[in-house]
RODO-2510 file (C-alpha; in nm, 4 decimals, decimal comma):
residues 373
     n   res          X          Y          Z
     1     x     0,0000     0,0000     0,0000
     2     x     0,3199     0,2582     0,0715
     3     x     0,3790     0,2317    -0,3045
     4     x     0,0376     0,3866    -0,3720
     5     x    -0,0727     0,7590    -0,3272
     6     x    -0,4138     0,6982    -0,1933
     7     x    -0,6242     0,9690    -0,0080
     8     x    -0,9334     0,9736     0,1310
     9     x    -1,2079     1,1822    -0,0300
    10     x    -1,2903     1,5015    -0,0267
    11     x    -0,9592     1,5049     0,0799
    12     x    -0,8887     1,6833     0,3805
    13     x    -0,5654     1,8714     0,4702
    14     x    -0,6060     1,8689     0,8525
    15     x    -0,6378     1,5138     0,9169
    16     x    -0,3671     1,2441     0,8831
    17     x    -0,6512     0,9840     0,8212
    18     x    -0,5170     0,7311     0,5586
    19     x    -0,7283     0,5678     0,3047
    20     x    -0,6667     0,2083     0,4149
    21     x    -0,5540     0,0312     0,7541
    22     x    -0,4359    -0,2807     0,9103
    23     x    -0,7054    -0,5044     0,7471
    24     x    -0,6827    -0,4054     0,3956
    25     x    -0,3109    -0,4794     0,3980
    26     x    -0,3226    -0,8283     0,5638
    27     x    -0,5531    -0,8932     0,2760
    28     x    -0,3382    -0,8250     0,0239
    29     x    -0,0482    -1,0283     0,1696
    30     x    -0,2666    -1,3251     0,2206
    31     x    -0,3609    -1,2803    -0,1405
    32     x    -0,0254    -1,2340    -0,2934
    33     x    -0,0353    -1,3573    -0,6632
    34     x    -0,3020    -1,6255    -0,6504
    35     x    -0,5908    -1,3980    -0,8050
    36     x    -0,7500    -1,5433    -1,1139
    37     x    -1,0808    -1,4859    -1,2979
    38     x    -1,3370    -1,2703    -1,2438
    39     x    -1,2774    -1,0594    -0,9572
    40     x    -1,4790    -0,8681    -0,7161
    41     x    -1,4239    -0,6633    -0,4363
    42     x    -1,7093    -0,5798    -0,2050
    43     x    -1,7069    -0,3209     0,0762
    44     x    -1,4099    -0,1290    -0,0128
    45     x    -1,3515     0,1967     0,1813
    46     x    -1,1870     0,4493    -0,0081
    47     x    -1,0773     0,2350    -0,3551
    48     x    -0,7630     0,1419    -0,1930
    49     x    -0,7839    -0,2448    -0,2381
    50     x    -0,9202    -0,2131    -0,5838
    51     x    -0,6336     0,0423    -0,6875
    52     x    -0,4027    -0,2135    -0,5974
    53     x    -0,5385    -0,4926    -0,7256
    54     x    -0,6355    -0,2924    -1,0648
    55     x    -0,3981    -0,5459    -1,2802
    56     x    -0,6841    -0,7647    -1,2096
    57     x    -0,9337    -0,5119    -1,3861
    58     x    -1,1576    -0,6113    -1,0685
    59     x    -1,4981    -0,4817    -0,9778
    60     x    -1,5955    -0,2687    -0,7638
    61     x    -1,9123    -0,3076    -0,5441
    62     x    -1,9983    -0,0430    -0,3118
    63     x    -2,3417     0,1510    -0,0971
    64     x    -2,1395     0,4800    -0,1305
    65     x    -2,0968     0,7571    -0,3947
    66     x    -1,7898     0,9277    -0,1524
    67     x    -1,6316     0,5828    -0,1987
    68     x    -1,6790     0,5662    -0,5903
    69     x    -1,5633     0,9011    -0,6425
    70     x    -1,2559     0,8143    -0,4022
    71     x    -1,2027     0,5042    -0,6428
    72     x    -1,1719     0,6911    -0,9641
    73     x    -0,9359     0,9898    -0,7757
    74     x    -0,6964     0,7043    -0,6487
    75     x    -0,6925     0,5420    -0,9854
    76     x    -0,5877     0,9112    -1,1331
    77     x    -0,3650     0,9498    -0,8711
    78     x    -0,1611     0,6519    -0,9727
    79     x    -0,2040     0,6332    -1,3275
    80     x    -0,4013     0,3757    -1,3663
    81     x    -0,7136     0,4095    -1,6648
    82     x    -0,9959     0,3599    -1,4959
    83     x    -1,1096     0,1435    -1,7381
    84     x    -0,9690    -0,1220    -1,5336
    85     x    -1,1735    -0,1154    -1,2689
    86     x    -1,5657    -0,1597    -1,3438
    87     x    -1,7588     0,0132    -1,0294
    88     x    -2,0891    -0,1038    -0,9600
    89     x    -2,3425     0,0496    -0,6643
    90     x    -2,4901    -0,1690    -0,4303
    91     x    -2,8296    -0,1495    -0,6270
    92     x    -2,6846    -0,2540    -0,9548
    93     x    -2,7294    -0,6258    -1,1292
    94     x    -2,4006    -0,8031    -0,9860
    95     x    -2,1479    -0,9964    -1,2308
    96     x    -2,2786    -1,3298    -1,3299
    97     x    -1,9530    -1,5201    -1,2303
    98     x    -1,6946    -1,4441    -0,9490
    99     x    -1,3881    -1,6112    -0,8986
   100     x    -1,2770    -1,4040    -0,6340
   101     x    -1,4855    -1,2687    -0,3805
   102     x    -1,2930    -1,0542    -0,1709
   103     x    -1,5092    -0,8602     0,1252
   104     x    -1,4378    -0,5496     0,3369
   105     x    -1,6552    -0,6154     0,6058
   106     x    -1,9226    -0,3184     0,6303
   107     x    -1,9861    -0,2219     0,9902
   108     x    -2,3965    -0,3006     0,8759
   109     x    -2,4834    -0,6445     0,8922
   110     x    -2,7967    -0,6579     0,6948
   111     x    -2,6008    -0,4784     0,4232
   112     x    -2,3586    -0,7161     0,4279
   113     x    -2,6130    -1,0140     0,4123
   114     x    -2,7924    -0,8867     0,1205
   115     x    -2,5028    -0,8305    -0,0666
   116     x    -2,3687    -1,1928    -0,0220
   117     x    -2,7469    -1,2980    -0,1041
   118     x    -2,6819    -1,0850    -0,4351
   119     x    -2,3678    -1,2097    -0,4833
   120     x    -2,4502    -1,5958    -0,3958
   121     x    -2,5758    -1,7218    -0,7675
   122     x    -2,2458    -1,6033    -0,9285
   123     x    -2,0043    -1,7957    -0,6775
   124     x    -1,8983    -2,1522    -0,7522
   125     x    -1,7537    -2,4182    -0,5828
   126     x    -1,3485    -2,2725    -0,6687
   127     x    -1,4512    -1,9133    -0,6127
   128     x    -1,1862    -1,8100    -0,3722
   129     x    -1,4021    -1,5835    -0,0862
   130     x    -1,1770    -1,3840     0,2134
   131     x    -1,3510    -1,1625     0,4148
   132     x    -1,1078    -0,8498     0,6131
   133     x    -1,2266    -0,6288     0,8931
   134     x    -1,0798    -0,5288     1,2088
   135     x    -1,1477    -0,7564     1,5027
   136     x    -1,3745    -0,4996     1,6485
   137     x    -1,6105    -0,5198     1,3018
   138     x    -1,6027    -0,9195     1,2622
   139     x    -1,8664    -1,0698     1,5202
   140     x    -2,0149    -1,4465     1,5350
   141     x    -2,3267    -1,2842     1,3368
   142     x    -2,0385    -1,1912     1,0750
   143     x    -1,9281    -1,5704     1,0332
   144     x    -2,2936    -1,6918     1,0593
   145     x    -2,3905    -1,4886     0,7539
   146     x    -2,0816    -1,6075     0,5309
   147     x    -2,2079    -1,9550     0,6729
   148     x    -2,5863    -1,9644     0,5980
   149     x    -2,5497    -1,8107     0,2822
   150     x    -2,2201    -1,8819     0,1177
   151     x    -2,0637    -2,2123     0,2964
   152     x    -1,8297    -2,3348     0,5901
   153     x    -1,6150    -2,0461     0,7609
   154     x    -1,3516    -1,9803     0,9552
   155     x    -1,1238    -1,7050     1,0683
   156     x    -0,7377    -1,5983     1,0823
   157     x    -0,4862    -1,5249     1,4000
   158     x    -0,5400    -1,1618     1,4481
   159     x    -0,2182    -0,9087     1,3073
   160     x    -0,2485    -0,5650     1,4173
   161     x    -0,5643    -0,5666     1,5366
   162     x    -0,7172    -0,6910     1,1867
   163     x    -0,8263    -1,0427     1,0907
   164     x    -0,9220    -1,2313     0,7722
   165     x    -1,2285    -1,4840     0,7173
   166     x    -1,2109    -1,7458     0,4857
   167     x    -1,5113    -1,8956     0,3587
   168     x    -1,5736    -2,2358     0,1523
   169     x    -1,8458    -2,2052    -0,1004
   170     x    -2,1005    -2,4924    -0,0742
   171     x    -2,3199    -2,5017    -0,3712
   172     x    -2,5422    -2,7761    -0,2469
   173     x    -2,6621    -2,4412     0,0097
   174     x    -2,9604    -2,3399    -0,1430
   175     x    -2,9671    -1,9598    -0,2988
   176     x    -3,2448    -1,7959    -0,1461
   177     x    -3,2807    -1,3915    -0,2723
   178     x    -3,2439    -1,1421    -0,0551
   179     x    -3,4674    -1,0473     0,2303
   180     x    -3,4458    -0,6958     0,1743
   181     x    -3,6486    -0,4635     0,1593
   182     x    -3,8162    -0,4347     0,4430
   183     x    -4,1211    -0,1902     0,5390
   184     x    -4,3089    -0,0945     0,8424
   185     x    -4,6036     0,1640     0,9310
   186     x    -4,4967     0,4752     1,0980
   187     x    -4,6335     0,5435     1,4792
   188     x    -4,9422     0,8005     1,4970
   189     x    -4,7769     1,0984     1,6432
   190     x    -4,4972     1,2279     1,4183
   191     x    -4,7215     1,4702     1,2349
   192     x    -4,8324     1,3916     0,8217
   193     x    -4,6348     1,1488     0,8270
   194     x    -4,7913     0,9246     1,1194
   195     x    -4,8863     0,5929     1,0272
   196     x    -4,7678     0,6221     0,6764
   197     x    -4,5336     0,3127     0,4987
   198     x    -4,1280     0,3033     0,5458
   199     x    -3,9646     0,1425     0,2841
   200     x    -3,6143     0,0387     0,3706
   201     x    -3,3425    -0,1587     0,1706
   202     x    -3,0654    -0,3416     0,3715
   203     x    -2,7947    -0,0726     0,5238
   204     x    -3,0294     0,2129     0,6454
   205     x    -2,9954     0,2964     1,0093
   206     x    -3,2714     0,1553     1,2137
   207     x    -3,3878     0,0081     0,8835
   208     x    -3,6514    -0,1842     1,1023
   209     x    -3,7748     0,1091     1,3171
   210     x    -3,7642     0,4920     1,3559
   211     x    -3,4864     0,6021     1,5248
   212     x    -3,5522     0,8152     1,8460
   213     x    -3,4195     1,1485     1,6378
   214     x    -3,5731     1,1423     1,3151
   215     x    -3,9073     1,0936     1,5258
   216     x    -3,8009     1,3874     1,7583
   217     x    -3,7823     1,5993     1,4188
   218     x    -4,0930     1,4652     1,2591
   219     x    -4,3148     1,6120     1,5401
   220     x    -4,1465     1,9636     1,5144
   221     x    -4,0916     2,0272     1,1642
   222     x    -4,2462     2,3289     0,9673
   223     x    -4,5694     2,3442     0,8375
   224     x    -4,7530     2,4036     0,5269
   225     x    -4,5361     2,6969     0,3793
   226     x    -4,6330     2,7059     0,0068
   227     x    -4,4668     2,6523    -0,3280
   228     x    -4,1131     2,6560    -0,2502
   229     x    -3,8313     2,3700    -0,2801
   230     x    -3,7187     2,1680     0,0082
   231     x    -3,4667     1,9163     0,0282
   232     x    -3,3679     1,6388     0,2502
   233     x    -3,0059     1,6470     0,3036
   234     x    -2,8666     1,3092     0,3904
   235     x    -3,2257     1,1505     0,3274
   236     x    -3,2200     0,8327     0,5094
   237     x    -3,4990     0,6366     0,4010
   238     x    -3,6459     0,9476     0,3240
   239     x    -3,9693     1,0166     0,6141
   240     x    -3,8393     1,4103     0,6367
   241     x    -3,8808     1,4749     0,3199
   242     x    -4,2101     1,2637     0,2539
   243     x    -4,3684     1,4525     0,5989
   244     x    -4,2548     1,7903     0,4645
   245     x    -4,4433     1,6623     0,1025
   246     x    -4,7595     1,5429     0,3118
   247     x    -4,7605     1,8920     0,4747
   248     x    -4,7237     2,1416     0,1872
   249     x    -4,8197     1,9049    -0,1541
   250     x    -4,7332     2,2549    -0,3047
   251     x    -4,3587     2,2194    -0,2941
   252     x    -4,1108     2,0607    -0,4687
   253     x    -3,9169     1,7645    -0,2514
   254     x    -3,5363     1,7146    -0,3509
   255     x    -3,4123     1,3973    -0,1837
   256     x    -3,0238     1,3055    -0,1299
   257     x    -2,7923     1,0629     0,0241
   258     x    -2,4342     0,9704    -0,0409
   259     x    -2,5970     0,6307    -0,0033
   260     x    -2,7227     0,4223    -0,3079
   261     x    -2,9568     0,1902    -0,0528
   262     x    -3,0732     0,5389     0,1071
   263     x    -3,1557     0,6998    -0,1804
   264     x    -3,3537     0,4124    -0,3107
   265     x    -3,5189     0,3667     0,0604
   266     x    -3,6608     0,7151     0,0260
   267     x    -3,8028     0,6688    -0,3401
   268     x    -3,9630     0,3598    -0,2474
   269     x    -4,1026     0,5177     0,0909
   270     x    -4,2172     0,7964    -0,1633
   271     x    -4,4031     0,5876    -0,3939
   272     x    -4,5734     0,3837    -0,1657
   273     x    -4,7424     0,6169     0,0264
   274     x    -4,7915     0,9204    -0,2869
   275     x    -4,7368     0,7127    -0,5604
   276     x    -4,4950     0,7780    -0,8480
   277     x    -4,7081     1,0681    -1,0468
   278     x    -4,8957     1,2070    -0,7233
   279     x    -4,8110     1,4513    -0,4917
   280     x    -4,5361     1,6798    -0,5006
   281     x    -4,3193     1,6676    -0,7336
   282     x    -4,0176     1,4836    -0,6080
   283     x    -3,6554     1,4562    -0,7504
   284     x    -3,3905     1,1465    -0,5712
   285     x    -3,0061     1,2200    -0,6567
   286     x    -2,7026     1,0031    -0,5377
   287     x    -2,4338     1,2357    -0,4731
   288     x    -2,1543     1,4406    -0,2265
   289     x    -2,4210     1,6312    -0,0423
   290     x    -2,5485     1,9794    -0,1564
   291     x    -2,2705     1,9800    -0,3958
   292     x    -2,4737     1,9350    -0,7023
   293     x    -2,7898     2,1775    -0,5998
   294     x    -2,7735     2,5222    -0,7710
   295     x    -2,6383     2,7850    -0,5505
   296     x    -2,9353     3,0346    -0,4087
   297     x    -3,2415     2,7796    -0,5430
   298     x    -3,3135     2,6335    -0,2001
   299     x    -3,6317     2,7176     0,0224
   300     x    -3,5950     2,4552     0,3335
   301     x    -3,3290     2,2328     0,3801
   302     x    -3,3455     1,9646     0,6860
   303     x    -3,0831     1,7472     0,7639
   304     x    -2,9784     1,4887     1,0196
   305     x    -2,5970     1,4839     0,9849
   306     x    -2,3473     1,1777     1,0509
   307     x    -2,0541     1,2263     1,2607
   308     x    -1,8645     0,9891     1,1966
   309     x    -1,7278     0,8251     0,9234
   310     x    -1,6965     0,4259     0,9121
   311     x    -1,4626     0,4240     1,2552
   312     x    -1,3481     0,7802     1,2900
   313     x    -1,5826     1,0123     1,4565
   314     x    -1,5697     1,3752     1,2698
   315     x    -1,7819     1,6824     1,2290
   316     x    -1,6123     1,7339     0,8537
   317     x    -1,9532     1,5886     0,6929
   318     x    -2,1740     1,8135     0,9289
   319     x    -1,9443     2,1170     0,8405
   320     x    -2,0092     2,0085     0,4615
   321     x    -2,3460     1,9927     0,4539
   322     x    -2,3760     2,2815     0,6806
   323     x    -2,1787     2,4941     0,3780
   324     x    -2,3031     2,3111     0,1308
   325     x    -2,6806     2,4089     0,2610
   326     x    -2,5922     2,7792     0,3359
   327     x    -2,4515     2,7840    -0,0914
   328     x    -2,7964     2,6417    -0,1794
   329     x    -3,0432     2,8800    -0,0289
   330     x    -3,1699     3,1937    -0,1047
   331     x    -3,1476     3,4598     0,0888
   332     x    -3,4267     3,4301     0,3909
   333     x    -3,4036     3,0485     0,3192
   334     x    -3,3420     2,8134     0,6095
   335     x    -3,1566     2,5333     0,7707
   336     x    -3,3135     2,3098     1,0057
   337     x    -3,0997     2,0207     1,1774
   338     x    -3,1255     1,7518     1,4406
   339     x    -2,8631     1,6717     1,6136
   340     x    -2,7844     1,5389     2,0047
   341     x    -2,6991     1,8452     2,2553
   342     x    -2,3648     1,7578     2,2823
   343     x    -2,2175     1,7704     1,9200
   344     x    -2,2433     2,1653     1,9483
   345     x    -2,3739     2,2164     1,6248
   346     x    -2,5663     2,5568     1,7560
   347     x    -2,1830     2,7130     1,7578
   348     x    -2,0940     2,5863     1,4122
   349     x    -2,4497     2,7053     1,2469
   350     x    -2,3665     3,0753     1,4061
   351     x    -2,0879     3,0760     1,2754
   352     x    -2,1785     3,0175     0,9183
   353     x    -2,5014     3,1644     0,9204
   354     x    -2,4795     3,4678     1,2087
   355     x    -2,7878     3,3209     1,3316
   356     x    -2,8980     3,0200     1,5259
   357     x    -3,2600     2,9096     1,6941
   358     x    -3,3918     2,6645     1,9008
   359     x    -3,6667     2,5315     1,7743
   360     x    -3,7519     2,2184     2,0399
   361     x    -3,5005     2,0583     2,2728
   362     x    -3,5299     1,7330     2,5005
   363     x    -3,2507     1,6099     2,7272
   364     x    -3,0858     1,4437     2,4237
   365     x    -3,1614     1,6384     2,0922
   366     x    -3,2043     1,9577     1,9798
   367     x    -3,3511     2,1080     1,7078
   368     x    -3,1819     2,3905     1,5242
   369     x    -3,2804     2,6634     1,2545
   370     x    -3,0598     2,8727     1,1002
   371     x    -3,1561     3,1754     0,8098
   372     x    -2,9324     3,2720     0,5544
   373     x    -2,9300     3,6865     0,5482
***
């Protein structure tokens, strides 16, 4: 990996966070030279693993547009035609024959399980299948899923706090599809959206209820406000943005999620409960954040940020979407967030915006509104 000039992206200048650790190199040394075939790398973090592998013109299966977008920097980085690598989303028809299944374990284990579901038809009995995680990310659920779906397992001594799985394929194990996705019926008192469908495809946090925040934000969001265009930043499976299009069927809902499974989540929550050609009109976009919206064309934007990203706990995606959301808006347009009390996110929004209210608080969340002047 030291031979490579990898980065994380969007790069960031004030962190010394590489784009690969302990578990992506003991992969490679356990793989060595013995790749053949058809190739294909699930999980990877930052393209790191497929950049060095790229002699192998492997593919690339992944939930994340950061991490594609990563992929094709490292590739330039190191002059390497991306041509070489094929990169596939998480929602896209897999290849019909792997080889080589080589797995970054995700830190979500439904995602992980409907990906080896997805994968499972194209793997044969000589398909050579190593899992790599740090020993904090591989559990027993993470052997039983390799198990029940794939064949016998087992794991590695641990080096440098990182381990490998090997798995066995068994093709007498029969290939069921994938589970996923999943829906349940919304509780009555989060506002227009109570009792209304979720949708959720494997990956989506609290896929198989609503988390305690999003329902603290549903039951103090705005109301009707007229013809105007909102958008729900980071959309989850996307019950912001469908109570927001419940509440005013006047405005225009903008969905988005670095997320492939999230942003499919919220257009299947959105067409079950308004249909694909009722309602407001609504728009679903993959992408790094507000970074494709027009500057100044924003209304309302609401957003539940992350803070952290896979192990390292950051405010750099807040601060981007915080930015990115102030760029957006017009002037007099606003930013509402939910976030817990103790990320400080009141300071930051200040900051940006010169403005900051509270618009409901409990002991653990708060939610914020700031107004671009």
């Amino acid at each position: 990996m030291n031979e490579l000039d990898l980065t994380r992206y969007p790069a960031n200048p004030r962190d010394q966070l590489r784009a690969w650790d302990a578990a992506d190199e003991y992969l490679l040394r356990h793989l060595g030279d013995t790749l053949h075939g058809d190739v294909v790398v699930f999980g990877d973090r930052w393209g790191a693993l497929v950049t060095a592998l790229a002699a192998h013109r492997p593919t690339q299966i992944t939930d994340s547009f950061l991490t594609q977008e990563a992929t094709r920097a490292n590739l330039k980085r190191n002059g390497i035609d991306e041509g070489q690598v094929r990169l596939l989303s998480t929602r896209d028809t897999p290849p019909d024959r792997v080889d080589a299944l080589l797995v970054r374990v995700p830190k979500n284990l439904a995602l992980l399980e409907d990906q080896l579901h997805r994968l499972a038809p194209a793997v044969h009995e000589g398909t050579v299948v190593v899992g790599a995680g740090m020993v904090t990310e591989i559990h027993t659920s993470t052997l039983r899923a390799f198990e029940r779906i794939l064949g016998p397992t087992r794991t590695s001594l641990a080096e440098r706090k990182a381990r490998l799985i090997f798995c066995a394929p068994d093709p007498s194990l029969p290939r069921t599809p994938s589970p996923w996705p999943v829906s349940y019926a919304l509780p009555d008192d989060v506002g227009p959206a109570s009792g209304r469908t979720v949708v959720n495809h494997a990956g989506i946090f609290c896929a198989d209820r609503l988390d305690i925040g999003t329902r603290f934000l549903l039951r103090h969001l705005p109301g009707s406000r007229g013809p105007e265009r909102v958008v729900d930043l980071g959309c989850g499976n996307g019950v912001v943005g469908l109570s927001m299009a419940l509440a005013n069927p006047e405005a225009e809902a903008l969905f988005v999620d670095e997320s492939h499974q999230a942003v499919a989540s919220a257009r299947a929550t959105y067409q079950a409960n308004l249909g694909s050609q009722a309602g407001a009109a609504a728009r679903f976009a993959t992408g790094d954040g507000m970074a494709d919206v027009e500057p100044g064309s924003v209304d309302l934007v609401l957003n539940n940020p992350p803070f952290h990203t896979h192990r390292a706990t950051t405010d750099d995606t807040a601060w981007r979407m915080f930015t990115g959301s102030r760029t957006a808006l017009r002037r007099g347009g606003e930013l509402w967030v939910i976030g817990n009390r103790h990320l400080g996110y009141h300071a930051k929004l200040r900051r940006l915006f010169g403005n900051c209210e509270v618009v409901a608080s409990d002991p653990k969340f708060v939610v914020l509104r700031a107004v671009k002047r």
